[in-house]
C-alpha positions as CSV (number, residue, x, y, z in Angstrom):
1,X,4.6,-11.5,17.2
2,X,5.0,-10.1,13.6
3,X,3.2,-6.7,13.3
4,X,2.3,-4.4,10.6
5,X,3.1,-0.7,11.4
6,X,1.9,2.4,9.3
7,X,4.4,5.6,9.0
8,X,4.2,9.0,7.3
9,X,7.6,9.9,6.7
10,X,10.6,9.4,3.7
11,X,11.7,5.4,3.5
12,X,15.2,6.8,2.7
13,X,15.1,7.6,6.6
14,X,14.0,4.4,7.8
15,X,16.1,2.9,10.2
16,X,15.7,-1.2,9.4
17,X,17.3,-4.5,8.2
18,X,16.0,-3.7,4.8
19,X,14.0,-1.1,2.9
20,X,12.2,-2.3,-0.4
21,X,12.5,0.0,-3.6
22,X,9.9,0.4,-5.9
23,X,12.2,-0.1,-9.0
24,X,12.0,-0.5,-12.6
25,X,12.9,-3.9,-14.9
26,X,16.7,-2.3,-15.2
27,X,17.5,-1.5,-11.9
28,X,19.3,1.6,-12.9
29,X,17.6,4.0,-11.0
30,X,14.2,6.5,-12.1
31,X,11.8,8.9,-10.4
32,X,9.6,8.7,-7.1
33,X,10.9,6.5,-4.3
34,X,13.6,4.5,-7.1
35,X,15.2,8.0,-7.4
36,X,15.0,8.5,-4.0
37,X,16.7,5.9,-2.9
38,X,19.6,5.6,-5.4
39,X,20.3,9.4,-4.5
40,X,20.7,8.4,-0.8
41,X,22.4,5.4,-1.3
42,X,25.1,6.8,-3.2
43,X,26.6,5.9,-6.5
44,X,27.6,2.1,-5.4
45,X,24.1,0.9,-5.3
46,X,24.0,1.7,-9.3
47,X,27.0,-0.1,-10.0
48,X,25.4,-3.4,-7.9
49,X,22.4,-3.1,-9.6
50,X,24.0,-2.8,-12.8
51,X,26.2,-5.9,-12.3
52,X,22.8,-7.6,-11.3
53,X,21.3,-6.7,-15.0
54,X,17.6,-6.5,-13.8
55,X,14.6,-8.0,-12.3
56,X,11.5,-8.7,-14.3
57,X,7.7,-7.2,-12.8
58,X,6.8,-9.4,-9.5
59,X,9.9,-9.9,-8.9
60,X,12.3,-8.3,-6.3
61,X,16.4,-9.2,-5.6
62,X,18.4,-7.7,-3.0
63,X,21.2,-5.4,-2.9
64,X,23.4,-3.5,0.2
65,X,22.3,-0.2,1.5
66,X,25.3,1.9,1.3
67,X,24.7,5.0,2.8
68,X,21.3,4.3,3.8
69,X,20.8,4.0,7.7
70,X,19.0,0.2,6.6
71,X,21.7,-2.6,5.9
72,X,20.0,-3.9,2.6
73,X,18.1,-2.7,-0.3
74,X,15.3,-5.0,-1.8
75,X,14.4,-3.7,-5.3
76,X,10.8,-4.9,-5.9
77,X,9.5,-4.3,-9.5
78,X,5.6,-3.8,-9.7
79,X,3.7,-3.7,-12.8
80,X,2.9,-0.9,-14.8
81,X,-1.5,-0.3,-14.2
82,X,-2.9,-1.7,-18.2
83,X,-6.8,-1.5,-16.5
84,X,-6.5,-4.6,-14.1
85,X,-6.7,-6.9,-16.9
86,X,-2.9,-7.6,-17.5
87,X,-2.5,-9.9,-14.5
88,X,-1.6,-6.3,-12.4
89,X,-2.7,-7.7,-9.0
90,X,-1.2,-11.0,-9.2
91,X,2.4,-9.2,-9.7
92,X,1.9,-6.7,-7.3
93,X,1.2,-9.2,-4.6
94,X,4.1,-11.3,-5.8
95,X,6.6,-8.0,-5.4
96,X,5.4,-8.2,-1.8
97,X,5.4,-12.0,-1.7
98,X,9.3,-11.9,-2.9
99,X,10.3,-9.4,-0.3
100,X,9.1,-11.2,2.5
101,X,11.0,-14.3,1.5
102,X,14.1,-12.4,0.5
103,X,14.1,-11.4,3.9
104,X,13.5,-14.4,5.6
105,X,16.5,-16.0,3.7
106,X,18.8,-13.2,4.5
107,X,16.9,-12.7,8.5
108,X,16.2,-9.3,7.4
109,X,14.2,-8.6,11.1
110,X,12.6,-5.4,10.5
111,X,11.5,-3.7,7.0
112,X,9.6,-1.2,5.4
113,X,7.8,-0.8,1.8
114,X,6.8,2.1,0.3
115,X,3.2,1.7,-2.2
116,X,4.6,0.0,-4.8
117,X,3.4,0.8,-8.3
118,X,1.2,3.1,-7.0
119,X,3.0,6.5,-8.7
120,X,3.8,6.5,-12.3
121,X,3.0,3.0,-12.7
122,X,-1.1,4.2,-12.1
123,X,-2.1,1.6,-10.0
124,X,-5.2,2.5,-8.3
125,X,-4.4,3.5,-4.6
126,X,-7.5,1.5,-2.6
127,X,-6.6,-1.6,-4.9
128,X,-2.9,-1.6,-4.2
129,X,-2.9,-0.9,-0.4
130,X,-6.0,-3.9,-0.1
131,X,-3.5,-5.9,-2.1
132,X,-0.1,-5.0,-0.1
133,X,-1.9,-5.6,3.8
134,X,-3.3,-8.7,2.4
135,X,-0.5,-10.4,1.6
136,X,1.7,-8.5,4.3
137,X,-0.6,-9.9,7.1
138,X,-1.0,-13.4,5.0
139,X,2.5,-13.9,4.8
140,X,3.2,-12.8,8.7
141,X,0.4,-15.5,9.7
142,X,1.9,-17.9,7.9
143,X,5.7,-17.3,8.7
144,X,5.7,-15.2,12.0
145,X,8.3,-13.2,10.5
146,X,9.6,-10.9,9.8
147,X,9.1,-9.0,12.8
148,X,8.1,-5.6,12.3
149,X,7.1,-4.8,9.3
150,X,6.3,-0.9,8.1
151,X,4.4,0.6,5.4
152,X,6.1,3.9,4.5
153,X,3.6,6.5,3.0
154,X,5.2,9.9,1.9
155,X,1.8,11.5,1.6
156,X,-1.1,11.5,4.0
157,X,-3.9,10.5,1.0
158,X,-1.4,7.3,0.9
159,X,-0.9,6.9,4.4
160,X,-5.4,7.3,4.8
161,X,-5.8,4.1,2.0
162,X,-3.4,1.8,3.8
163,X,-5.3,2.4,7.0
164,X,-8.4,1.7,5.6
165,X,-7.1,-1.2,4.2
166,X,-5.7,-2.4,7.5
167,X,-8.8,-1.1,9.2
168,X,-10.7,-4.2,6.5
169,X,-8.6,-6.3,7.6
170,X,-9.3,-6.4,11.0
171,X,-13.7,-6.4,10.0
């Protein structure tokens, strides 16, 4: 059975198939959890992303993990928060939406997000973690796969929202 599991720790640790960036429309790298990630990775991951020439917002492609302990890297780019009225949700669940299938085409088995969008992009925290479990658990009903999927919070006000969100889910 496909579960969803909620962890307080640094995704660059994570020991999975696959961990999902929250990147920008080039790819190249930034601040938060992007930063992170490219810095662990090592300096191969920018070239692959640069030969890949970007990803537009809702959208995610997949790269390898380098020196990651996870085999692959799946660079989801969420939208930048305009006040809700840009469409914002819609893209946000589609990053998540994209990762799941990437994963399901390349039998990615275990995986772990981070909150996407929910740094310097502004999206509002209890939005974006009702949002994420939504279509996490939709998508894991629907599929069964993939198997064990984590939600990677750095800080414990993150890591509180996503249970509650979870916690909704189960009302």
């Amino acid at each position: 059975m496909a579960m969803i599991h909620l962890v307080e720790t640094d995704i660059t640790t994570m020991r999975v198939d696959a961990i999902v960036n929250a990147a920008n429309e080039t790819l190249l790298g930034g601040g938060g959890v992007d930063g992170a990630i490219h810095r662990a990775a090592g300096p191969e991951l920018l070239a692959e992303c640069r030969a890949i020439g970007g990803c537009t917002t809702g959208q995610a492609v997949l790269t390898k993990g380098y020196n990651l302990p996870a085999r692959f890297v799946l660079h989801a780019v969420g939208p930048v928060w305009r006040g809700g009225n840009q469409n914002e949700p819609a893209l946000l669940a589609s990053c998540y939406r994209r990762c799941l299938e990437l994963a399901i085409q390349h039998d990615i088995q275990s995986m772990a997000f981070p909150a996407i969008s929910c740094g310097a992009y502004g999206f509002p925290l209890d939005e974006a973690a009702d949002i994420a479990v939504d279509t996490i658990q939709s998508f894991l009903n629907r599929t069964g796969k993939p198997k064990d999927v984590y939600i990677v919070c750095f800080q414990s006000r993150v890591k509180f929202a996503f249970a509650q969100a979870i916690r909704g889910l189960e009302e």
